[in-house]
Structures are given as C-alpha cells and as structure tokens.
N, CA, C and O of each residue as an XYZ file, in Angstrom:
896
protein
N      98.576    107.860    133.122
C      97.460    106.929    133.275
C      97.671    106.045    134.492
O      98.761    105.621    134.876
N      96.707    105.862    134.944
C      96.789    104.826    136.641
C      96.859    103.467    135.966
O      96.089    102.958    135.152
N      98.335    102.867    136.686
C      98.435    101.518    136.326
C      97.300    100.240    136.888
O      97.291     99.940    138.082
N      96.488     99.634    136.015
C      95.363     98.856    136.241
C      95.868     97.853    135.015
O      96.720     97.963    134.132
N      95.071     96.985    135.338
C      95.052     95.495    134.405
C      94.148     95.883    133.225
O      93.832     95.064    132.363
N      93.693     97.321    133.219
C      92.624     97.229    131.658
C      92.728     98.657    131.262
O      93.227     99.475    132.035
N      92.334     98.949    130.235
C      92.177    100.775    130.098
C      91.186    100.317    129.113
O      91.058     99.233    128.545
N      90.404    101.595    129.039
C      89.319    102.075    128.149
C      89.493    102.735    126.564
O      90.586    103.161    126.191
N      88.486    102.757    125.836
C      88.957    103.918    124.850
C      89.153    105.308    125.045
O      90.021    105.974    124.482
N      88.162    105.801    126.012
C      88.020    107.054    126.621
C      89.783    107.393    127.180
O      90.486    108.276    126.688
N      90.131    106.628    128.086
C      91.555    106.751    128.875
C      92.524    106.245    127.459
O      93.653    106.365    127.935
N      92.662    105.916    126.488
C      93.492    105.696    125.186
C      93.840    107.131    124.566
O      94.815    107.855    124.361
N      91.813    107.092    124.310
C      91.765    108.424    123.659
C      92.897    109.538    124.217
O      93.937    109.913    123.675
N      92.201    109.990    125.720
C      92.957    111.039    126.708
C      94.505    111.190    126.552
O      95.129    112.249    126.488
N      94.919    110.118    126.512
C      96.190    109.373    126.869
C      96.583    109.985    125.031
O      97.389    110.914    125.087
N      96.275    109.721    123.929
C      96.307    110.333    122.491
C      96.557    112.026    122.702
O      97.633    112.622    122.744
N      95.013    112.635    122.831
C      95.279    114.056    122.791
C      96.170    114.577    123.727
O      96.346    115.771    123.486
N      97.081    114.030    125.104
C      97.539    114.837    125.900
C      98.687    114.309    125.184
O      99.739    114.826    125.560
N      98.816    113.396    124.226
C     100.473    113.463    123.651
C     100.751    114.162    122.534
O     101.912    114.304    122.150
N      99.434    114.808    121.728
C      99.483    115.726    121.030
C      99.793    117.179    121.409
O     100.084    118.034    120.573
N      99.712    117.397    122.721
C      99.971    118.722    123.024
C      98.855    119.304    124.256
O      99.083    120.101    125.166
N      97.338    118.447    123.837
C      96.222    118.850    124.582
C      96.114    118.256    126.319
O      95.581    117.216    126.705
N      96.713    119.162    127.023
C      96.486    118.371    128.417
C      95.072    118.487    128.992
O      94.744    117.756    129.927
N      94.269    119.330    128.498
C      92.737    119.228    128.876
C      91.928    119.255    128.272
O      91.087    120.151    128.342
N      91.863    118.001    127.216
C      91.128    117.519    126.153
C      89.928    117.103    126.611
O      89.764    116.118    127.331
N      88.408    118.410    125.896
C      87.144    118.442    126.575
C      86.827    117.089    126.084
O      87.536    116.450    125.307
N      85.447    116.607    126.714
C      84.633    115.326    126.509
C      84.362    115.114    125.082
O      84.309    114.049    124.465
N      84.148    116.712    124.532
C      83.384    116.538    123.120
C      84.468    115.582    122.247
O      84.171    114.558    121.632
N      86.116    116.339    122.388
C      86.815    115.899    121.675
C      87.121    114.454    121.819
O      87.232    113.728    120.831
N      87.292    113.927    123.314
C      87.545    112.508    123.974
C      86.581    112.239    123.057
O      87.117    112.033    121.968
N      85.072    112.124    122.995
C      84.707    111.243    122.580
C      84.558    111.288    121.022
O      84.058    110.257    120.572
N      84.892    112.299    120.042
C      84.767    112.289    119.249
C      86.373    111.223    118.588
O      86.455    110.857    117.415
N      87.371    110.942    119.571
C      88.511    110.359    119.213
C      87.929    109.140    119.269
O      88.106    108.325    118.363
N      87.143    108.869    120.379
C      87.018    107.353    120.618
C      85.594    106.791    119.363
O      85.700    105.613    119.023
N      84.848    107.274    118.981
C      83.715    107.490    117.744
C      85.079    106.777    116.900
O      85.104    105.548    116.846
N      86.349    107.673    116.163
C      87.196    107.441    115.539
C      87.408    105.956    115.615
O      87.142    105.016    114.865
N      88.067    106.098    116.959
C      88.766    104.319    116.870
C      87.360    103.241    116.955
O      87.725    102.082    116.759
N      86.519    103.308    117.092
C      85.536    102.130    116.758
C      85.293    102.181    114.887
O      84.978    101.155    114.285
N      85.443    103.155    114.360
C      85.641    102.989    113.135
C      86.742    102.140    112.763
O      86.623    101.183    111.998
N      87.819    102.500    113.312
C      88.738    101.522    112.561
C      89.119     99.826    113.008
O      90.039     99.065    112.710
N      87.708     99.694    114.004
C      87.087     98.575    114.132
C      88.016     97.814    115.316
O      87.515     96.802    115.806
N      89.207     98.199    115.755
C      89.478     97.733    117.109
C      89.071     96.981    117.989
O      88.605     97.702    118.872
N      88.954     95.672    118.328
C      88.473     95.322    119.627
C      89.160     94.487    120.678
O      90.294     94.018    120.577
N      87.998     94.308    122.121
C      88.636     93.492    122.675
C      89.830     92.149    122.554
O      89.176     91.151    122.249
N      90.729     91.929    122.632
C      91.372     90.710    122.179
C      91.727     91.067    121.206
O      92.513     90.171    120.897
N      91.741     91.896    120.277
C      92.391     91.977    119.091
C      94.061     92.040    119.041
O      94.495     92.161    120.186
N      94.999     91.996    118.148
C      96.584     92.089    118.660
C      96.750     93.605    118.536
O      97.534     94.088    119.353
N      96.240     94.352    117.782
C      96.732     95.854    117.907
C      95.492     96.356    118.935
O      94.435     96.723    118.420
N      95.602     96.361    119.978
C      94.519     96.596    120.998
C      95.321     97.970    121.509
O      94.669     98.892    122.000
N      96.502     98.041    121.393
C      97.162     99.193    121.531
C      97.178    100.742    120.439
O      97.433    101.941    120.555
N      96.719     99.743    119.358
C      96.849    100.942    118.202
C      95.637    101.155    117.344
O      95.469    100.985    116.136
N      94.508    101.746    118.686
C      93.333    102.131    118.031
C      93.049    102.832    117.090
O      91.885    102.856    116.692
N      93.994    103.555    116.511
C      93.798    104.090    115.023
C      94.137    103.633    113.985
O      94.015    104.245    112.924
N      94.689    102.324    114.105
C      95.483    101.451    113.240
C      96.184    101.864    112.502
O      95.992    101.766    111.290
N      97.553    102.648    113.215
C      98.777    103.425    112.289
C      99.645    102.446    111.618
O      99.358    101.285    111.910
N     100.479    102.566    110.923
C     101.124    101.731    110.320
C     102.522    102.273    110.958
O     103.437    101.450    110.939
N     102.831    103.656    111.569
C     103.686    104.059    112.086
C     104.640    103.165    113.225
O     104.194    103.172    114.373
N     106.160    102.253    112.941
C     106.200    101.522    113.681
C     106.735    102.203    114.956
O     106.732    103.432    115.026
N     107.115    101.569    115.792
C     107.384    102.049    117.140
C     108.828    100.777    117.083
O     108.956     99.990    116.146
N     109.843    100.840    118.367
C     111.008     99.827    118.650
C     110.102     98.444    119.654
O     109.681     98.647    120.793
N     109.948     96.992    118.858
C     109.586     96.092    119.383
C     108.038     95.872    118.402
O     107.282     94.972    118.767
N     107.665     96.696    117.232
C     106.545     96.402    116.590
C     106.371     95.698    115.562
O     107.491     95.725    115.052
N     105.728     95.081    114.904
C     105.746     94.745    113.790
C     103.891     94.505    112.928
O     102.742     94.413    113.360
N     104.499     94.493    111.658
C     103.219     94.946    110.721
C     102.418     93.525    110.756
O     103.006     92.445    110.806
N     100.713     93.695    110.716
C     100.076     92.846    110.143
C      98.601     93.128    109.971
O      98.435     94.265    109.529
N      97.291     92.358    110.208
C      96.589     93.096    110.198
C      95.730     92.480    108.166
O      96.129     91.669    107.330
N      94.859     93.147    108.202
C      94.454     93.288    106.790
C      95.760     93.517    105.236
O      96.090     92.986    104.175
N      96.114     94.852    106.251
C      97.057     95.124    105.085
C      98.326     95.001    105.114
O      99.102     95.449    104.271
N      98.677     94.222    106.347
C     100.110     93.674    106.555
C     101.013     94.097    107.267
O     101.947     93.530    107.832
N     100.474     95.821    107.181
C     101.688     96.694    107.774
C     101.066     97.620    108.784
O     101.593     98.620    109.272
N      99.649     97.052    109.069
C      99.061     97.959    110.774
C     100.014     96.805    112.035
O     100.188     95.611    112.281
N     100.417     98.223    112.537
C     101.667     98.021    113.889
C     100.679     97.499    115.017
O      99.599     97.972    115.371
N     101.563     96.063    115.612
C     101.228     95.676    116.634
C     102.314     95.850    117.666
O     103.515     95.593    117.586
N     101.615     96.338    118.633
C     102.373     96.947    119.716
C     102.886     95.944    121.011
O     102.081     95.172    121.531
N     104.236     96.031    121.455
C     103.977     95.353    122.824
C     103.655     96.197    124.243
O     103.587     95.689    125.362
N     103.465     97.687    123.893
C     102.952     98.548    125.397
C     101.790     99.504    124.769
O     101.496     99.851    123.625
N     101.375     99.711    125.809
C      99.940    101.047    125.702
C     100.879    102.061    125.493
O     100.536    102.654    124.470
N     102.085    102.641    126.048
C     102.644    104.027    125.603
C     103.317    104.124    124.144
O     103.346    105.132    123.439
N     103.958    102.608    123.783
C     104.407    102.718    122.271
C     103.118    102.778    121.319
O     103.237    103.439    120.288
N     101.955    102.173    121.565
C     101.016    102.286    120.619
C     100.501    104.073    120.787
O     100.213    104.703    119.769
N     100.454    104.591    121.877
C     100.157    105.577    121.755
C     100.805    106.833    120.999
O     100.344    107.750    120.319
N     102.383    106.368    121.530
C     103.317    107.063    120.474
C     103.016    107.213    118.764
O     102.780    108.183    118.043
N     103.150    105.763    118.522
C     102.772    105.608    117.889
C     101.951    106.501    116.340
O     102.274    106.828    115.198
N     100.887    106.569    117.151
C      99.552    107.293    116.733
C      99.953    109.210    116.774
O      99.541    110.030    115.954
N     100.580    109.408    117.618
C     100.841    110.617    117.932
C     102.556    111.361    116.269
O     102.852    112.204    115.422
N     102.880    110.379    116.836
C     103.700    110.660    115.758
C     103.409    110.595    113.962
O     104.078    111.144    113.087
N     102.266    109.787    113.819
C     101.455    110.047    112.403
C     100.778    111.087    112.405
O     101.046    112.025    111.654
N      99.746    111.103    113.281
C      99.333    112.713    113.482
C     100.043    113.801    113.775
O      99.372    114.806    114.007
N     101.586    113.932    113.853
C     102.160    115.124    114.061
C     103.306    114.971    112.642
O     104.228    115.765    112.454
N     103.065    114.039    111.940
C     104.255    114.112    110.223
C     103.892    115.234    109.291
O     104.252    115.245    108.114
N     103.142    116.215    109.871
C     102.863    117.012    108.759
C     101.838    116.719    107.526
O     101.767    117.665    106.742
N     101.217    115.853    107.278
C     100.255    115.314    106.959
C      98.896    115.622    106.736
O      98.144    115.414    105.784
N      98.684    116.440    108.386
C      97.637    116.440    108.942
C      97.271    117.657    109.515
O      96.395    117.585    110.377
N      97.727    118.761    109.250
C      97.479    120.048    109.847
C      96.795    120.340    110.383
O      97.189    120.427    111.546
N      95.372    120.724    110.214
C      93.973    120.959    110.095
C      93.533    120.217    111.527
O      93.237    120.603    112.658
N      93.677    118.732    110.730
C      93.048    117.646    112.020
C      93.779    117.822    113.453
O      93.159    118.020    114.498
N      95.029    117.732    113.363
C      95.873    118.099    114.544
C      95.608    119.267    115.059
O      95.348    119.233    116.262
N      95.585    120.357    114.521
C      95.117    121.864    115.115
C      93.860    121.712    115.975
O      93.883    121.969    117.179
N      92.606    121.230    115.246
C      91.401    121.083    116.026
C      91.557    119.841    117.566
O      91.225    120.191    118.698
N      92.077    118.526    117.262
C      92.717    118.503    118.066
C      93.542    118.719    119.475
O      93.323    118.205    120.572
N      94.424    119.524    119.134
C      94.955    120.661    119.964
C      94.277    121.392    120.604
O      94.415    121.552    121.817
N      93.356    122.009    119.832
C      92.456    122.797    120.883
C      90.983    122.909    121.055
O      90.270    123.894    120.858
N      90.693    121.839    121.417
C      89.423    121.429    121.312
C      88.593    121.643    120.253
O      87.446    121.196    120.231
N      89.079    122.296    119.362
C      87.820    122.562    118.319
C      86.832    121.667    117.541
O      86.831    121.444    116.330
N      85.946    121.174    118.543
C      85.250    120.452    118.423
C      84.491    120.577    117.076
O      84.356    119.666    116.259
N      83.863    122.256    116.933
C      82.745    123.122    115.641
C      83.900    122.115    114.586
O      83.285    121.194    114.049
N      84.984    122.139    114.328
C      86.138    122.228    113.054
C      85.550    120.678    112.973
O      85.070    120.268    111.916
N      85.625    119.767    114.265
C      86.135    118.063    113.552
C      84.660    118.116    113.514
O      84.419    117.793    112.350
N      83.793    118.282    113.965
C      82.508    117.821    113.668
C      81.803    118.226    112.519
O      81.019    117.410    112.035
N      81.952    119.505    111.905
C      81.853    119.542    110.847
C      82.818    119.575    109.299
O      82.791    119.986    108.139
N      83.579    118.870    110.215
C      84.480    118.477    108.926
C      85.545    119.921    108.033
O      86.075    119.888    106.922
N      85.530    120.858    108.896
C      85.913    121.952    108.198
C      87.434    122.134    107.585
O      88.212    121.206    107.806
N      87.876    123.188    106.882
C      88.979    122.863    106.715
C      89.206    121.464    105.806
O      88.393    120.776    105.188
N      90.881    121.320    106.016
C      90.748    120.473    105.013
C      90.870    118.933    105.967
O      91.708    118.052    105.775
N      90.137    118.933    106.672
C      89.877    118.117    107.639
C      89.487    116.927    107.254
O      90.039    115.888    107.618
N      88.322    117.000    106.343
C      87.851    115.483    105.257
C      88.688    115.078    104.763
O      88.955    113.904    105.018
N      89.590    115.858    103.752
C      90.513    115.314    103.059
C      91.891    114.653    103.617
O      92.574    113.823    103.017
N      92.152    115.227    104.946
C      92.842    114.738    105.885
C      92.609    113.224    106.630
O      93.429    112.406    107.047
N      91.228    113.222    106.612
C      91.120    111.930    107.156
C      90.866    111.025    106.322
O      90.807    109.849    106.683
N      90.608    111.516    104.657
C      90.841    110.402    103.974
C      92.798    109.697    103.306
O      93.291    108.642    102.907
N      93.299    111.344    103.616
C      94.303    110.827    103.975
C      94.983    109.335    104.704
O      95.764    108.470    104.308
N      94.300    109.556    105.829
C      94.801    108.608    106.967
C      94.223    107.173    106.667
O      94.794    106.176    107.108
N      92.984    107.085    105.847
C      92.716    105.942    105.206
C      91.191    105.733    105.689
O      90.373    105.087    105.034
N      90.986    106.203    106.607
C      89.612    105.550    107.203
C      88.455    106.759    107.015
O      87.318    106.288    107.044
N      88.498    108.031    106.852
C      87.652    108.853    105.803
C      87.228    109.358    107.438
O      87.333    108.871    108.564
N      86.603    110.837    106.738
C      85.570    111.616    108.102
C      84.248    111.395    107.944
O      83.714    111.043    106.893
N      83.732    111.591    108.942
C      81.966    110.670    109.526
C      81.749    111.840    110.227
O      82.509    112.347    111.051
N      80.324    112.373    109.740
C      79.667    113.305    111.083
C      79.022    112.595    112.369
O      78.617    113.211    113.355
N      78.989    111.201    112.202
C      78.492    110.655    113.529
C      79.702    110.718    114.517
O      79.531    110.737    115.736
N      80.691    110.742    114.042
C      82.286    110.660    115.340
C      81.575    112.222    116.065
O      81.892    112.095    117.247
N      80.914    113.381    115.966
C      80.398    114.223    117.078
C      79.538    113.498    117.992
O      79.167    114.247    118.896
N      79.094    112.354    118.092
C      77.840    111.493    118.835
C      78.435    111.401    120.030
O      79.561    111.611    120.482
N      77.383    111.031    120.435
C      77.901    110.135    122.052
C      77.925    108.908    121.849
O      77.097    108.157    121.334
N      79.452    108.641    122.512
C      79.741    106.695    122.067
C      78.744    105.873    122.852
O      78.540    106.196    124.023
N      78.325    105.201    122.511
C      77.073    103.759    123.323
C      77.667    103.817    124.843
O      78.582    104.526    125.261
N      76.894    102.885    125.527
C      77.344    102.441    126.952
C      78.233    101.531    126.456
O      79.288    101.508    127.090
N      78.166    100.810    125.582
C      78.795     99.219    125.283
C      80.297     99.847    124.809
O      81.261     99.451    125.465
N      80.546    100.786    123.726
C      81.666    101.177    123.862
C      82.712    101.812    124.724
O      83.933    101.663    124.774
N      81.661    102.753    125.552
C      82.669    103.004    126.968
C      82.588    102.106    128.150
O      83.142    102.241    129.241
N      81.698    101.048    127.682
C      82.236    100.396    128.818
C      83.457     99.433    128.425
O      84.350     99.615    129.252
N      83.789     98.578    127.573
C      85.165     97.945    126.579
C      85.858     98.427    127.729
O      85.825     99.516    128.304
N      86.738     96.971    128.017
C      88.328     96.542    129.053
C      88.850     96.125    127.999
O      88.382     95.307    127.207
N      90.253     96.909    127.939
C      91.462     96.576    126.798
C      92.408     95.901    127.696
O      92.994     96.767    128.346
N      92.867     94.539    128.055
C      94.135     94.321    128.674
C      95.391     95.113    128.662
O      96.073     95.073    127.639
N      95.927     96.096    130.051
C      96.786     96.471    129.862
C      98.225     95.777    130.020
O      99.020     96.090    130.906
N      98.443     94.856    129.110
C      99.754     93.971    128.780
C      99.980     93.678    127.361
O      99.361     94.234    126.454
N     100.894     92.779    127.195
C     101.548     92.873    126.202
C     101.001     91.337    125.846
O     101.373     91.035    124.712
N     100.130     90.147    126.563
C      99.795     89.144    125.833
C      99.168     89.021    124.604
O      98.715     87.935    124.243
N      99.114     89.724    124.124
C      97.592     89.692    122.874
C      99.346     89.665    121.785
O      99.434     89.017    120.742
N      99.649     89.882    121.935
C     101.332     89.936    120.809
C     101.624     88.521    120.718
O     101.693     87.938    121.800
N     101.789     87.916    119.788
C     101.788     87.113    119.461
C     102.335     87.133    118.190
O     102.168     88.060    117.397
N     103.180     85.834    117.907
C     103.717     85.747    116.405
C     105.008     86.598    116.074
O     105.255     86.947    114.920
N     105.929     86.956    117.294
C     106.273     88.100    116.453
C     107.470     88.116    115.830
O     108.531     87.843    116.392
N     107.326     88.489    114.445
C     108.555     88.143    113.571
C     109.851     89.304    113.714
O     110.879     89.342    113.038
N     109.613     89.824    114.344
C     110.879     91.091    114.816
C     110.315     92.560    114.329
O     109.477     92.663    113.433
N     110.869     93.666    115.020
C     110.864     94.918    114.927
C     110.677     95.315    113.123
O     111.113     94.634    112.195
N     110.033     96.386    113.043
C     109.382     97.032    112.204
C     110.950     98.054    111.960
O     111.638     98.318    112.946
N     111.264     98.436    110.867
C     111.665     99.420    110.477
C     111.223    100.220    109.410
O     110.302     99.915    108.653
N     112.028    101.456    109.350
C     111.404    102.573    108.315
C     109.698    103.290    109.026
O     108.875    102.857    109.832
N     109.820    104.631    108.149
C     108.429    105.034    108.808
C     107.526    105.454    107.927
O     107.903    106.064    106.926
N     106.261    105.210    108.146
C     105.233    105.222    107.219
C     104.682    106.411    107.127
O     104.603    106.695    105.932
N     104.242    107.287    107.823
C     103.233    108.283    107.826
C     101.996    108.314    107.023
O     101.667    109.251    106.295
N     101.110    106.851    107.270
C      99.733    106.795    107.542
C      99.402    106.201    108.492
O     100.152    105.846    109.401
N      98.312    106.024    108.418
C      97.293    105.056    109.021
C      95.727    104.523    108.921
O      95.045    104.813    107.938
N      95.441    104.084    109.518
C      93.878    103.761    109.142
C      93.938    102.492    108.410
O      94.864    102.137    107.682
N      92.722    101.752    108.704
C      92.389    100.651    107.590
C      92.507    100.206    106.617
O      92.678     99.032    106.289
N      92.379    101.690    105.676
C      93.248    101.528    104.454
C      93.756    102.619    103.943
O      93.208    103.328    103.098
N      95.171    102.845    104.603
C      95.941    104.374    104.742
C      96.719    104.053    102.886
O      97.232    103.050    102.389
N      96.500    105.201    102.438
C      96.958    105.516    101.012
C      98.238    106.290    101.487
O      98.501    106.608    100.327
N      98.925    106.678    101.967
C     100.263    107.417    102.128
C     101.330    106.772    101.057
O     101.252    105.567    100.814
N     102.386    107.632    100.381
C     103.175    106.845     99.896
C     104.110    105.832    100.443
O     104.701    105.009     99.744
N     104.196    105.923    101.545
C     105.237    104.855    101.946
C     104.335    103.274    102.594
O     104.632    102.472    103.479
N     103.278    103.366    101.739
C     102.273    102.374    102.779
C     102.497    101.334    101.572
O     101.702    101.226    100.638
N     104.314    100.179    101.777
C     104.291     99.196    100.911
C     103.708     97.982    102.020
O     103.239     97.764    103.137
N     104.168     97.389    100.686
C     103.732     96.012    100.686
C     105.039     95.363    102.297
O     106.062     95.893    102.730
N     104.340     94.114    102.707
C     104.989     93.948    104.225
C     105.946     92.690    103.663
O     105.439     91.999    102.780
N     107.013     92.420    104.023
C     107.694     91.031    103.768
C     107.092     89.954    103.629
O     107.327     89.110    102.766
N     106.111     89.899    104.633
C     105.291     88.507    104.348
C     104.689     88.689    103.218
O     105.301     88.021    102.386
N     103.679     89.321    102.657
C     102.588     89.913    101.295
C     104.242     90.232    100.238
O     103.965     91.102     99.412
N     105.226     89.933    100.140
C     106.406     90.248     99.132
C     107.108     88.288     98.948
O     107.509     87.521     98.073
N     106.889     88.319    100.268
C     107.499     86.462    100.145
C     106.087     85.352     99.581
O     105.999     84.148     99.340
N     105.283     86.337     99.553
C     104.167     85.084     99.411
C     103.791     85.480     98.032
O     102.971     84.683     97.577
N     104.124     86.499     97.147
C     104.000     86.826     95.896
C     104.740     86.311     95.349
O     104.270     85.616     94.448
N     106.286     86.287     95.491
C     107.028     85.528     94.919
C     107.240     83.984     94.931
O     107.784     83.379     94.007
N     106.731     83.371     96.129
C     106.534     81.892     95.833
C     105.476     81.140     95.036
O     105.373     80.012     94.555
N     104.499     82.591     95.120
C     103.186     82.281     93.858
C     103.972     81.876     92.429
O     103.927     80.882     91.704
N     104.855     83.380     92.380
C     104.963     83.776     90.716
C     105.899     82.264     90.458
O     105.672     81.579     89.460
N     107.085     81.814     91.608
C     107.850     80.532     91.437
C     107.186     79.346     91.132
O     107.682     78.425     90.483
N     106.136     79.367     91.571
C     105.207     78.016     91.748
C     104.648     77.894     89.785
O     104.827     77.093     88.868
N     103.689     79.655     90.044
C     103.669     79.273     87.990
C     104.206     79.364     87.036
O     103.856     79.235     85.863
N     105.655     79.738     87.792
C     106.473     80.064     86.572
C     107.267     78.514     86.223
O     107.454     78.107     85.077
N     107.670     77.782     87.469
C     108.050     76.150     86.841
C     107.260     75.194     86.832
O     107.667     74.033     86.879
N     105.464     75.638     86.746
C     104.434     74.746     86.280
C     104.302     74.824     84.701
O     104.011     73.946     83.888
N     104.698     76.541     84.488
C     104.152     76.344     83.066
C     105.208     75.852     82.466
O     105.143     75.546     81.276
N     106.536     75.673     83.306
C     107.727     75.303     82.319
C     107.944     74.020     82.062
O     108.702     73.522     81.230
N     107.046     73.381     83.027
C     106.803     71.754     83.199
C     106.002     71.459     82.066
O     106.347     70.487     81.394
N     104.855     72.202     81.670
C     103.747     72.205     80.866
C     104.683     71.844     79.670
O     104.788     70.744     79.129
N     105.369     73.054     79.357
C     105.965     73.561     77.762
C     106.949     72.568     77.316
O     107.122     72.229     76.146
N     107.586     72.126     78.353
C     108.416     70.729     78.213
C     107.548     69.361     77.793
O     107.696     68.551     76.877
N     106.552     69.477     78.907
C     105.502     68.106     78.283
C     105.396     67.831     77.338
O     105.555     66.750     76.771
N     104.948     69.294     76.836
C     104.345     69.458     75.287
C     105.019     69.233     74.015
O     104.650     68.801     72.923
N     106.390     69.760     74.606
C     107.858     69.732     73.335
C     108.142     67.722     73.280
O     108.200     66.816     72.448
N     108.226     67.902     74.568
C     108.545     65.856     74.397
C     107.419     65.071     73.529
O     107.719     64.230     72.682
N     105.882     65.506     73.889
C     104.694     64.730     72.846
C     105.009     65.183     71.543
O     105.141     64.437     70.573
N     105.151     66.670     71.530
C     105.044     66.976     70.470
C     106.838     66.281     69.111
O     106.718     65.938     67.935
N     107.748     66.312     69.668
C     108.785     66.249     68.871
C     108.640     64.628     69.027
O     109.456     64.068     68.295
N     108.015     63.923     69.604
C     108.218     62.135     69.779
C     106.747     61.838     68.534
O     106.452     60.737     68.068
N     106.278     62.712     68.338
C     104.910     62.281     66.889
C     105.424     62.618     65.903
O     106.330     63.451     65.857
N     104.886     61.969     64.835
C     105.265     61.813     63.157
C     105.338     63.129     62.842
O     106.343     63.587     62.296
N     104.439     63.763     63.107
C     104.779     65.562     62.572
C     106.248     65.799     63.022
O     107.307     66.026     62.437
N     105.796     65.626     64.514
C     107.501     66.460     64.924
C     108.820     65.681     64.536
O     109.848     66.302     64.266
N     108.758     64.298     64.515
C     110.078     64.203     63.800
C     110.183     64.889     62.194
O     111.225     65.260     61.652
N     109.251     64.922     61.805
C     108.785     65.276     60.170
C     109.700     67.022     60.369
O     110.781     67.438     59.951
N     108.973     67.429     60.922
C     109.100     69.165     61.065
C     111.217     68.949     61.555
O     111.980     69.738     60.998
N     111.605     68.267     62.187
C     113.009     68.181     62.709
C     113.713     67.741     61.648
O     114.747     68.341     61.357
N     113.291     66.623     60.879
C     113.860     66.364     59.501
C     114.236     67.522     58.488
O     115.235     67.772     57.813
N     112.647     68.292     58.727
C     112.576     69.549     57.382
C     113.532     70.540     57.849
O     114.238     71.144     57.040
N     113.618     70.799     59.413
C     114.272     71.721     59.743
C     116.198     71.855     59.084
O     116.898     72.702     58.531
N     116.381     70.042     59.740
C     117.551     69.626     59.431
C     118.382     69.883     58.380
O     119.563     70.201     58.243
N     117.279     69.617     57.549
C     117.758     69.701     55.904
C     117.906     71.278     55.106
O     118.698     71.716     54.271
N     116.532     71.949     55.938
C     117.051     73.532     55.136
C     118.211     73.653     55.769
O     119.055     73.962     54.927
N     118.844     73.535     57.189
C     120.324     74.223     57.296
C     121.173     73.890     56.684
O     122.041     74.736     56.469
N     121.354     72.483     56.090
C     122.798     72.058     55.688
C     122.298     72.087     54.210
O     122.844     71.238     53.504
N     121.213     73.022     53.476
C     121.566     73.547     52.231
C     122.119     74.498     52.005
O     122.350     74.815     50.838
C-alpha cells in the first residue's frame, strides 16, 4: 500500500484479500469486502479504524474493547490487517475463504455453500446487499493512517480467539478483564450490603422483647 496520511475501505479491503492469498482481487469481491465492513459499523475516528471486521483476533501491541470488550484495537494498518486475515484463515471458515481466494463472487453473493452459516459464525451474519455497489459516501471515507485514535491502552492482548464480528459466538469469545473486574466488584458491593442488612436486622431484632424472649427460650432448652 502507498504510504499516505489516510487509506480507504476499498485499499483495507485490497490490502485483506491480497493477505489471504488473492493478489488480484476483482472489484466485485473489493467491494463486496468493503459492503462487509460497513456492516460491522466501523468509522471514521473510531479506535479500531484498523480492524474493519471487528476481529477479536489479537495481534502484539493490541488490546480488547469495543461493545463486547474483546474487539482488538490496533496500533498499525498491517497488524489490524493481520489480524483479520488470520481469523479468516483458523479453519473456521472454509467456504468464505475459498470464494475469497478466488474471486467467486456467484458463491459470496449468493450465499452458497456453507457460506451463511460461516458468516454467522463470525458474528455479524450474511446480507445479499454486500453484492451492491458501496455509496460514493462510503468510498469516499479517509481512515487516518496512524496509530492516534489508540488510546487508553491497558497492555497487549493475549491468547487467540478465532472470531469476529460484532457479536462473534466462537468458543473462545470470553469475557475481557475489565467486564470480569467489574462483575466482581458488583457481586462485592451486594454481597457486604446484604451482610450489612442481615446484621441490622439481627441487632433490632435480638435488642426487642421477642428477641431477648426467643434467647432466653433458646438458653434454657440447652442446659436441659
């Protein structure tokens, strides 16, 4: 790709299928990739501006966030691209990758094969409009080619996921440290409210005439 201050989806896309294998990935397919990534809603300024398919697949220097915690934000255009390339090549995805590969445009556009089920795999489902022609407004989109949009970042991603998409169902698609630390300060928070509660209750309750009454009765059945 020619080093410039912006890239396109079209040049993402390209930059995708020629790391799959396809070095002369026709228009139909370019644009049927880039149809793809406006589904999974990508935009200008966004922090994964690198990882238009929103893989969860990390790369060295990424880390998870996003909706579901664990879509990879990238600090380069070639790791996000990796990225993406390496979910689509886990075996996963046969079908989709094959057409892919070789333009088979007839296969992704009509969904053939087990191509649907593949992309519901990946989380974000197959659409017969991804055969369309993308708007002017989408090919025209400038993605900053840098690493400012990264922000926040709590350190490198480990382990590998093999999904992606918006809302990728794969088995390894857990829960992210942050969504694990913020569950457990919930469950801490009601677990020594209600214990505050149950104490309240034992002090009113054993300081009234019943409850000394009931502590008396208790008293007395043991030491018969």
């Amino acid at each position: 790709m020619t080093q410039t201050s912006t890239f396109t989806r079209q040049q993402w896309a390209t930059s995708f299928l020629n790391g799959l294998g396809n070095t002369n990935p026709s228009p139909q397919v370019v644009n049927w990739v880039v149809n793809w990534t406006t589904q999974e809603g990508n935009s200008v300024g966004n922090q994964a501006q690198f990882n238009l398919l929103n893989t969860t697949q990390p790369e060295a220097g990424s880390y998870g966030g996003g909706n579901q915690g664990n879509i990879q934000f990238f600090n380069s255009y070639s790791s996000g691209v990796q990225a993406n390339v390496t979910t689509i090549t886990n075996g996963n995805y046969p079908d989709l990758l094959n057409a892919l590969q070789t333009n088979n445009f007839s296969a992704l556009s009509s969904g053939s094969g087990n191509i649907v089920q593949e992309m519901k795999t990946w989380g974000t489902g197959w659409n017969a409009w991804y055969a369309g022609s993308p708007s002017t407004s989408v090919l025209s989109q400038q993605f900053p080619l840098n690493g400012s949009a990264i922000t926040n970042n709590t350190g490198s991603s480990t382990g590998t996921s093999g999904t992606g998409g918006t809302s990728g169902t794969g088995m390894f698609n857990l829960p992210s440290a942050a969504e694990i630390s913020s569950f457990f300060q919930r469950f801490m928070l009601i677990f020594f409210g209600g214990l505050i509660i149950l104490i309240g209750i034992s002090v009113v309750f054993f300081s009234s005439k019943e409850g000394k009454e009931a502590v008396e009765t208790t008293a007395k059945a043991a030491a018969a």
